[in-house]
Steps between C-alpha positions, in 0.01 A plus 500: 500500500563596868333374800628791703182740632492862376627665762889270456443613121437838577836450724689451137377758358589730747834359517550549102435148350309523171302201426152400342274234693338250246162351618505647857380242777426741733358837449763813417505847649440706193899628430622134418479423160334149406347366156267210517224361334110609473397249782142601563431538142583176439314341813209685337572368153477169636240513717255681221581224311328214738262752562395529158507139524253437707676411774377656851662258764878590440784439737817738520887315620757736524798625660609649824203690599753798576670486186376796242471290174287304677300761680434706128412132374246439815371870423410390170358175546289660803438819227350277224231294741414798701437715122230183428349449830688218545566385874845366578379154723661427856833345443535568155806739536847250568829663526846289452820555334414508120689170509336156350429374853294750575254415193508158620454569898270813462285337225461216655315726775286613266370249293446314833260797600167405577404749164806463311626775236428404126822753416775625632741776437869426617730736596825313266504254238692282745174474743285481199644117430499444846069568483559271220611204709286593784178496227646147376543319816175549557382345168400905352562574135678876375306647353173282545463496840701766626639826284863655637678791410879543558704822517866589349509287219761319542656200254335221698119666427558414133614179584255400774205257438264663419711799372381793766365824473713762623591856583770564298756742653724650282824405648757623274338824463466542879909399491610749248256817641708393846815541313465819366356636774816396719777642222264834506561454851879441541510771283379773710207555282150517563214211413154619412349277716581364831264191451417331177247235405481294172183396378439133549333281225268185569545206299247275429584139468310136568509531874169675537085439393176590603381342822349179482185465560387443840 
């Protein structure tokens, strides 16, 4: 999982190193190899799901805006309002570190908007409890008050109060697919396919209803 840009991979490759980038932060010239998961299919999965809802006002706190997960995840938050008509309000859009501060600090923004969101779609299950708190503090109930949606699902959205609805990545898959594609690799063989993409699955839990009313 790299930080380096694609031009100091492309470097490697050119200098013989055989290696597989898993979950790419940044986006890859098309000869590096990379598996990840189905991000924007799973931004859409969750957002069609507060769509259908009812929610219309809904907030998106993700990552580094220049990170690709979070750019395929933004696509398909933005994708899912814009396929309903749906306008994405002024300030709506927060960007942090997929860390739990960043629920905490960048929901706090929003619920403190003058027309706060009545959902919100986090990019990580970590920022997800951090809306949580955020929603708490300020005397809001999850689900009643406010709906969130997590992404990864990760140990700690089973265990969270209320247990969250997720994006479910499929982890080991996206480990073993790496694998094989590296010993094909160190092999001298060919892979069919430079850049692979596992479907994502959402996972509906207690963390999410329809809006109240207003």
């Amino acid at each position: 999982m790299p930080e380096e840009s694609s031009v100091e991979l492309e470097r490697l490759v050119d200098a013989g190193y055989r290696f597989v980038v898993v979950d790419p932060i940044m986006p890859l010239a098309e000869r590096i190899p990379s598996v990840s998961a189905a991000h924007m299919s799973g931004a859409d999965q969750a957002m069609r799901h507060l769509l259908e809802l009812g929610h219309r006002r809904i907030g998106y706190v993700g990552g580094p805006a220049a990170a690709a997960c979070n750019q395929a995840r933004m696509q398909g938050y933005r994708g899912a309002m814009e396929s309903l008509g749906v306008p994405v309000l002024d300030g709506y859009i927060r960007h942090g570190r997929f860390h739990h501060r960043d629920g905490v600090v960048e929901g706090a923004f929003l619920l403190e908007l003058r027309e706060p969101p009545t959902a919100v779609f986090a990019g990580s299950d970590e920022t997800a409890l951090g809306m949580i708190e955020a929603a708490r503090s300020r005397g809001l109930r999850v689900p009643e008050d406010l709906s969130i949606v997590g992404f990864d699902d990760t140990a700690v959205a089973r265990f969270a109060s209320p247990p969250l609805t997720t994006v479910r990545q499929p982890l080991r898959e996206i480990g073993a697919a790496a694998l094989r594609r590296a010993l094909l690799l160190a092999a001298g063989e060919k892979v069919d396919s430079y850049h692979v993409e596992l479907a994502t699955e959402l996972v509906v839990r207690h963390s999410t209803a329809p809006p109240a009313p207003r």
